[in-house]
C-alpha positions as CSV (number, residue, x, y, z in Angstrom):
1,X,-1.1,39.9,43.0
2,X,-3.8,39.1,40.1
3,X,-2.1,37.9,36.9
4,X,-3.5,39.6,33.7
5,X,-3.6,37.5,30.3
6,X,-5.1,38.8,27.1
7,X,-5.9,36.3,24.5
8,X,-6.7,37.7,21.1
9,X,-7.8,36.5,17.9
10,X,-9.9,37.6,15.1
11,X,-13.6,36.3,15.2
12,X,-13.6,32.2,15.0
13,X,-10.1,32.1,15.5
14,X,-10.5,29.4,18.5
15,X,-10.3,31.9,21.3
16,X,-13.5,29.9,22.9
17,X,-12.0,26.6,22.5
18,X,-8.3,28.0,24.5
19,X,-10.4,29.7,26.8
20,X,-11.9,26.5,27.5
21,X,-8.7,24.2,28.0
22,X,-7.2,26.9,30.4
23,X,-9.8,27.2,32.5
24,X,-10.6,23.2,32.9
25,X,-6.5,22.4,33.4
26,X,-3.9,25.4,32.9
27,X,-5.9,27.3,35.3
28,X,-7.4,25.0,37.7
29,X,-8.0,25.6,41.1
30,X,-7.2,29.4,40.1
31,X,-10.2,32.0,41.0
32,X,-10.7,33.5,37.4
33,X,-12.6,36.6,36.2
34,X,-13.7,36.6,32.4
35,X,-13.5,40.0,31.0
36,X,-15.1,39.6,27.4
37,X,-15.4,42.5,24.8
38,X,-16.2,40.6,21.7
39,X,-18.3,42.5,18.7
40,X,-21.3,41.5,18.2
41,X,-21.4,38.1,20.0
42,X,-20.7,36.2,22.7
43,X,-17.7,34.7,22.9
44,X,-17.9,31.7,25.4
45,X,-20.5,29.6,26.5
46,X,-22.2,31.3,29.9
47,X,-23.9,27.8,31.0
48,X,-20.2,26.1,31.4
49,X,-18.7,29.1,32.7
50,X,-21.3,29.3,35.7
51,X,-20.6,25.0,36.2
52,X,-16.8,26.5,36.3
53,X,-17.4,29.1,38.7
54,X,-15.9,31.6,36.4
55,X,-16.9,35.1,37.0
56,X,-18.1,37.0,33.8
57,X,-18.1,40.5,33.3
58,X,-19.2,41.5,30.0
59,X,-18.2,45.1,28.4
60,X,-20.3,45.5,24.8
61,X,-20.0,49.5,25.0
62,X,-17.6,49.3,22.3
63,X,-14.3,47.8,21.4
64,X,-12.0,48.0,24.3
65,X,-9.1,49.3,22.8
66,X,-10.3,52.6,22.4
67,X,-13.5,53.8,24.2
68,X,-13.1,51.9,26.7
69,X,-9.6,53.2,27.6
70,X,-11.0,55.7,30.1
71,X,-13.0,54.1,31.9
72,X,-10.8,50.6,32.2
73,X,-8.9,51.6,34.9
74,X,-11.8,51.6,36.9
75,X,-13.7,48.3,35.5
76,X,-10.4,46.2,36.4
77,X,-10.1,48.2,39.9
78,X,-13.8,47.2,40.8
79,X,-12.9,43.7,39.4
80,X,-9.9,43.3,41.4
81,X,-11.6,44.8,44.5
82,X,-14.3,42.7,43.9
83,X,-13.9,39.3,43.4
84,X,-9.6,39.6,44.6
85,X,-9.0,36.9,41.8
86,X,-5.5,34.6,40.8
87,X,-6.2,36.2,37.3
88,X,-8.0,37.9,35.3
89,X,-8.5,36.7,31.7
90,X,-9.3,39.5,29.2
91,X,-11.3,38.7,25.7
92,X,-10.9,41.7,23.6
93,X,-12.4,42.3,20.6
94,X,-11.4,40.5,16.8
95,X,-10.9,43.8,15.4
96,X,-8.5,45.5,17.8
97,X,-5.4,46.8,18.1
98,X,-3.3,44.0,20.4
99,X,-0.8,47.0,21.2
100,X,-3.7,48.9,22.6
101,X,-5.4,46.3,24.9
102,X,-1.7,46.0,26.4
103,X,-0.8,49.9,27.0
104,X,-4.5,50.0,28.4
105,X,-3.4,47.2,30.9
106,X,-0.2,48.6,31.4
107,X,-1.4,52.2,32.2
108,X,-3.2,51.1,34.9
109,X,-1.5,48.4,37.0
110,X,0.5,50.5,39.0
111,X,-2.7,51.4,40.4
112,X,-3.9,48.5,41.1
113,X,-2.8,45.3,42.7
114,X,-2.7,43.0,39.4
115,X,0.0,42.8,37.1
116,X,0.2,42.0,33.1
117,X,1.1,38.1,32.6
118,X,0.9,37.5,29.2
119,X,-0.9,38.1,25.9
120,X,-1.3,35.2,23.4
121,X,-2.8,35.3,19.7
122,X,-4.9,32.9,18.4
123,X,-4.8,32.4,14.5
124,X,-6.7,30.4,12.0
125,X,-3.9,28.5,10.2
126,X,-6.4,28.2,6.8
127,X,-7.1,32.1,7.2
128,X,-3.9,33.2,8.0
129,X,-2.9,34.5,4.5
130,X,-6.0,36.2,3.7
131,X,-6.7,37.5,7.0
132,X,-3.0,39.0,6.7
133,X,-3.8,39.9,2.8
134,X,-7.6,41.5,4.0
135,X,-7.4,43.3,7.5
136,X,-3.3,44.5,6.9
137,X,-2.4,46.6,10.2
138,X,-5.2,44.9,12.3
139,X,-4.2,41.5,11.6
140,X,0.0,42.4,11.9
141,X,-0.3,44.3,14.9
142,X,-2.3,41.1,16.8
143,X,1.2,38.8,15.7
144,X,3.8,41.5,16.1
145,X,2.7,42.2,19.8
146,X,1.7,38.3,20.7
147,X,4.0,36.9,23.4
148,X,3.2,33.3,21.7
149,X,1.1,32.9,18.9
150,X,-1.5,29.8,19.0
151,X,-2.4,28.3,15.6
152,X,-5.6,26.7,15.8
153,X,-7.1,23.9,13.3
154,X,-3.7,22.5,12.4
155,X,-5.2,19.3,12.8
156,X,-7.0,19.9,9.7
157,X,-4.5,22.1,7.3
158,X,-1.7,20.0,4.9
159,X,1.8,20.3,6.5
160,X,2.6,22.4,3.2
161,X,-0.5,25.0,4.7
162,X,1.1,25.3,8.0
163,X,4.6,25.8,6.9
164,X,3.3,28.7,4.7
165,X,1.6,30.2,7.5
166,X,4.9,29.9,10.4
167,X,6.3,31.4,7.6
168,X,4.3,34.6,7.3
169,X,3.8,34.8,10.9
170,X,7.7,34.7,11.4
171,X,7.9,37.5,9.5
172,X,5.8,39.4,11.7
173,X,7.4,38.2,14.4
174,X,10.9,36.5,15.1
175,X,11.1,35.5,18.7
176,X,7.0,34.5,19.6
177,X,6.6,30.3,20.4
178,X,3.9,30.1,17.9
179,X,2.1,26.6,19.0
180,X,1.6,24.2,15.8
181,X,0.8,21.5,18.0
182,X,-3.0,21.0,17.9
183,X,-4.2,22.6,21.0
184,X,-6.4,19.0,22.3
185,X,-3.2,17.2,22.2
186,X,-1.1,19.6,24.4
187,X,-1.8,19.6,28.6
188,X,-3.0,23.0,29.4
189,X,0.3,23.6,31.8
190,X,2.0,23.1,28.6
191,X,0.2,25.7,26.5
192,X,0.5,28.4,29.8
193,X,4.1,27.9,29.6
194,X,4.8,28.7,25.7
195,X,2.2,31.4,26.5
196,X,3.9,33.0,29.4
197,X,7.4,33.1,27.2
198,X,9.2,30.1,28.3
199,X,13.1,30.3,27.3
200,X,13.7,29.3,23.8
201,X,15.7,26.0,23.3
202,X,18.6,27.4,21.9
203,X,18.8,29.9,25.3
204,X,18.3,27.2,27.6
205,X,21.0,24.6,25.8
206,X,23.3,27.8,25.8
207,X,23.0,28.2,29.5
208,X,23.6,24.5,30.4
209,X,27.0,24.7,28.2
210,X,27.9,27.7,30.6
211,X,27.1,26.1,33.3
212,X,29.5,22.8,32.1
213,X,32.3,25.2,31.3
214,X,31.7,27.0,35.0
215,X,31.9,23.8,36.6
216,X,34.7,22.2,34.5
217,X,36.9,25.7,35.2
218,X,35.9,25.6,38.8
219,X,36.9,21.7,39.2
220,X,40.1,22.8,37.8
221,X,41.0,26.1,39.7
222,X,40.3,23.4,42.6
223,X,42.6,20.9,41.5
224,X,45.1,23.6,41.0
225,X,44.9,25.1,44.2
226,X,45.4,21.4,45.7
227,X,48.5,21.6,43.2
228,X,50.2,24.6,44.3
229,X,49.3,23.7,48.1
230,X,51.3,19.9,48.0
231,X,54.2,21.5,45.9
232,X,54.1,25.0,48.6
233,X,54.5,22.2,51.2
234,X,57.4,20.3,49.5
235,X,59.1,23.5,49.0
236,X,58.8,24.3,53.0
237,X,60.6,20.9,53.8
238,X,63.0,21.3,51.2
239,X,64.0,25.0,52.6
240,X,63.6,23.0,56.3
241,X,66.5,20.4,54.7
242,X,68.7,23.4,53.6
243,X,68.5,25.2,56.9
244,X,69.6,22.0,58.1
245,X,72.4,21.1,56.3
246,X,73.7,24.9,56.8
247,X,73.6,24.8,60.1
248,X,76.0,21.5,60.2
249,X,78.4,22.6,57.2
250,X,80.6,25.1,57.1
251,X,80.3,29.1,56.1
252,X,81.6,28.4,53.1
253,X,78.9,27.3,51.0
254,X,77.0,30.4,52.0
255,X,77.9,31.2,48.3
256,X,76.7,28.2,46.6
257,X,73.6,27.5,48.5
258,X,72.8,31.3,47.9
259,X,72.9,30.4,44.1
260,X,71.2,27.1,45.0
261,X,68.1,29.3,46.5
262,X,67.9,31.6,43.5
263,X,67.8,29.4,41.0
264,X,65.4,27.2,42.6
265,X,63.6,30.3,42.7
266,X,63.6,31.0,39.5
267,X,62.4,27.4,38.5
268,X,59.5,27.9,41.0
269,X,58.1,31.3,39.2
270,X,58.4,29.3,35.5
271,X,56.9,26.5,37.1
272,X,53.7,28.6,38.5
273,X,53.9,31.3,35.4
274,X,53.6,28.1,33.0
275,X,51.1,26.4,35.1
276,X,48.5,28.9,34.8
277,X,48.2,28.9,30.8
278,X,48.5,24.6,30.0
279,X,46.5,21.8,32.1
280,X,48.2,20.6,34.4
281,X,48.2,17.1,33.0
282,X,50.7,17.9,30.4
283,X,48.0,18.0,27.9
284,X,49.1,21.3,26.4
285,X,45.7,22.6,26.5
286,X,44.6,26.1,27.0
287,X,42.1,25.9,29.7
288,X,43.2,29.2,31.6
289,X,43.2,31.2,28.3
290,X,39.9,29.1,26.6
291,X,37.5,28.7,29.6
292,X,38.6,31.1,32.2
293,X,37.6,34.5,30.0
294,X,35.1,33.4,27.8
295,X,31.0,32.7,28.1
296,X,30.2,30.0,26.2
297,X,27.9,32.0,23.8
298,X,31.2,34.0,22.9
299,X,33.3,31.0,22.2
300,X,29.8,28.7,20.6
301,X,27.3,29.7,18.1
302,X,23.8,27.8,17.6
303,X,21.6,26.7,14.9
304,X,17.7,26.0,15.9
305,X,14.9,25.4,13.8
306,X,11.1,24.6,14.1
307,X,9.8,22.2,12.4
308,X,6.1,20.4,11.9
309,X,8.4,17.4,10.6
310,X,7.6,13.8,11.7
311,X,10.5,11.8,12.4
312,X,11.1,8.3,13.3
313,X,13.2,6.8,16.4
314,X,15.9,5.5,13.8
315,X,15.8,8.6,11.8
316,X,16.7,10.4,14.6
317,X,19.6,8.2,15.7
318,X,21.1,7.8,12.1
319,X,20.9,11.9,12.5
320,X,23.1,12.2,15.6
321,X,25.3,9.0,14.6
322,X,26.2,11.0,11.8
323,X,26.9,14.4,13.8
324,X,28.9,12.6,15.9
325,X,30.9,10.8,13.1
326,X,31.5,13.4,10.5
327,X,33.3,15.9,11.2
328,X,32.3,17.9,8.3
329,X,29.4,19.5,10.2
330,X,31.1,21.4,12.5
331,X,32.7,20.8,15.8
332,X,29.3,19.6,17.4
333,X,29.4,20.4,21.0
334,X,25.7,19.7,21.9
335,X,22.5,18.6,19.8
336,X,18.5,18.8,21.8
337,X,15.5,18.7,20.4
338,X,11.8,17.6,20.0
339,X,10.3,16.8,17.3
340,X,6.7,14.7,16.4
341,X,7.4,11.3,15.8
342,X,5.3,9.6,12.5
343,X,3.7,7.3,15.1
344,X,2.0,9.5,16.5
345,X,4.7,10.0,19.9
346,X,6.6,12.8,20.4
347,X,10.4,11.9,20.0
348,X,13.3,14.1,22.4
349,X,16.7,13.4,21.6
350,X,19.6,14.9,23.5
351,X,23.9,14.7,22.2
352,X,27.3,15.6,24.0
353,X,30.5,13.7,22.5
354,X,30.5,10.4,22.5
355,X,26.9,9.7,23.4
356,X,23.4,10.6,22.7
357,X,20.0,9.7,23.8
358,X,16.6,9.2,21.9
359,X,13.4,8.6,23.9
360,X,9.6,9.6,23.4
361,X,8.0,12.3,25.4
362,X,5.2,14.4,26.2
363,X,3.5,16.5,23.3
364,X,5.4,19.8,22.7
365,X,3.9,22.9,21.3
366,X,6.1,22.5,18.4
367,X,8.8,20.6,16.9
368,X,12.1,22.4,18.2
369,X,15.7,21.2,17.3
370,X,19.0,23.3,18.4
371,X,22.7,22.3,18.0
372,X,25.5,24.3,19.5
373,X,29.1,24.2,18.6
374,X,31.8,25.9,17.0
375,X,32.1,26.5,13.2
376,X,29.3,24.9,12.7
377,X,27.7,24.5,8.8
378,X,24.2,26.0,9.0
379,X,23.3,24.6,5.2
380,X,24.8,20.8,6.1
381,X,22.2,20.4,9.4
382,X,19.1,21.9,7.5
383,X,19.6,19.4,5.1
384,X,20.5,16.4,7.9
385,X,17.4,17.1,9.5
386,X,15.8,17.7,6.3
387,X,14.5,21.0,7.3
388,X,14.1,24.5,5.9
């Protein structure tokens, strides 16, 4: 099965430049087709696609979100049946329609053995607000139908610039990864995996407290089961002592040991009635009730943020120290993130009760903090992490 990825951008946005990376390291040892539709120029270098044994087809008979719809079906049929790539990378052109280039890959891949993988924006973060201010529906429809949005020259543009332009695009666009991290600095894998919609942080820590709370209220139904086993096989003896003594004493404590069996009984189904709603170590504690109905996203809510913020190592750990101590943030369950650290290292930090973890790291796309737990104040951990 081909993968299909669209990467668009308006003219000069850095399409060329991604292109490039993907094809020298997210790509590699992938058999690649180039499909280019760029107005008016050509939008990669031929000479170092030939030295990459990348395959271009070039469409210039017009943009290829509208008359090339027709006949599209059958340029990515002859492509596929042609050359039987990994993927197929398509270039549309700077002034199209996002939405269009993917129903026209949609339309068609039923037909065809090739399937759509991903379609990533690339944006100018100096141009953003005019471009958004200039070219209105063209420019919003390339960021409101982006799977991730790639800012490029962000190694040039003032934190405050950047900022301003997340900002915009997140109104455009809530869920996206949108890739602050300048593009050089990131592996290639990386930038394929914010492209092809990895889960966001907030979804994976989510899942891992399910998963705890699974595990914790499986260990327990185990230990409970090993509980009602020993006590069922006490209980056998104890009837095995009865029937014993019965048999040697005389009929008439039929009575009494008929009263004896009833209200041992009785003490047996408070016993196992009880036992099902507290811990069975006395703590009191609702486990049955707290863990055995509820998904941890019912019973925890989340705060992330991202954040072009550089942080230090000690920063960081004054930050959870502080979560962990003060109570007046919420009952903190988990804190994970990664931020850019101001030496230049990318710092991960991970928290449960009672510990926490700092270390530095590979390059992320963007800086990405997330704490879950219950009742937790929104307004006190912007301002801990000195975020907006």
């Amino acid at each position: 099965m081909t993968k299909i990825d669209i990467i668009s951008g308006f003219l000069g946005a850095g399409k060329t430049t991604l292109i490039k990376k993907l094809l020298s390291e997210g790509f590699k040892g992938e058999q690649v087709v180039l499909i280019e539709n760029e107005f008016g120029e050509i939008g990669i270098d031929g000479g170092f696609l030939k030295e990459a044994g990348i395959e271009i087809r070039e469409m210039n008979s017009g943009c290829i979100c509208c008359s090339l719809v027709g006949d599209f079906g059958k340029s990515l049929h002859e492509v596929v049946d042609t050359y039987h790539p990994d993927r197929i990378l398509i270039e549309p052109s700077g002034v199209g329609k996002l939405s269009d280039v993917i129903k026209a890959v949609q339309d068609v891949q039923d037909e065809i053995d090739a399937e759509l993988n991903s379609f990533t924006t690339v944006v100018d973060v100096t141009k953003c607000k005019i471009y958004r201010k200039n070219f209105g529906e063209f420019f919003s429809n390339q960021i409101e139908y982006a799977g991730a949005v790639i800012l490029s020259r962000t190694d040039k543009a003032k934190p405050e610039k950047i900022q301003e332009s997340v900002a915009l695009l997140r109104e455009l666009n809530e869920k996206a990864p949108i890739i602050t991290t300048p593009i050089e600095q990131l592996p290639g894998e990386k930038i394929l995996e914010a492209m092809e919609s990895s889960k966001s942080l907030e979804e994976e820590l989510l899942a891992e407290v399910a998963h705890e709370a699974h595990e914790h209220h499986h260990d327990h139904d185990h230990e409970e089961h090993e509980h009602h086993h020993d006590h069922d096989h006490g209980e056998h003896e104890h009837h095995h002592d009865h029937d014993h003594e019965e048999h040697e004493h005389h009929h008439d404590h039929d009575h009494e040991e008929h009263e004896h069996h009833h209200d041992h009984d009785h003490e047996e189904h408070e016993h196992h009635h009880d036992h099902d709603h507290e811990c069975g170590c006395g703590c009191g504690h609702h486990h049955h009730d707290h863990e055995g109905h509820h998904h941890a996203d019912d019973v925890f809510t989340s705060w992330g943020k991202e954040t072009i913020r550089t942080y230090t190592k000690e920063e960081i750990g004054n930050i959870l120290k502080t979560l962990e101590e003060d109570g007046s943030y919420g009952n903190i369950l988990r804190a994970k993130g990664m931020v850019a650290g101001a030496d230049g290292e990318w710092i991960y930090f991970d928290m449960v009760p009672g510990e926490y973890e700092v270390r530095t790291g590979a390059p992320e796309y963007t800086g990405r903090i997330c704490v879950i737990g219950a009742e937790i104040k929104e307004d006190k951990l912007a301002e801990l992490f000195q975020v907006k």
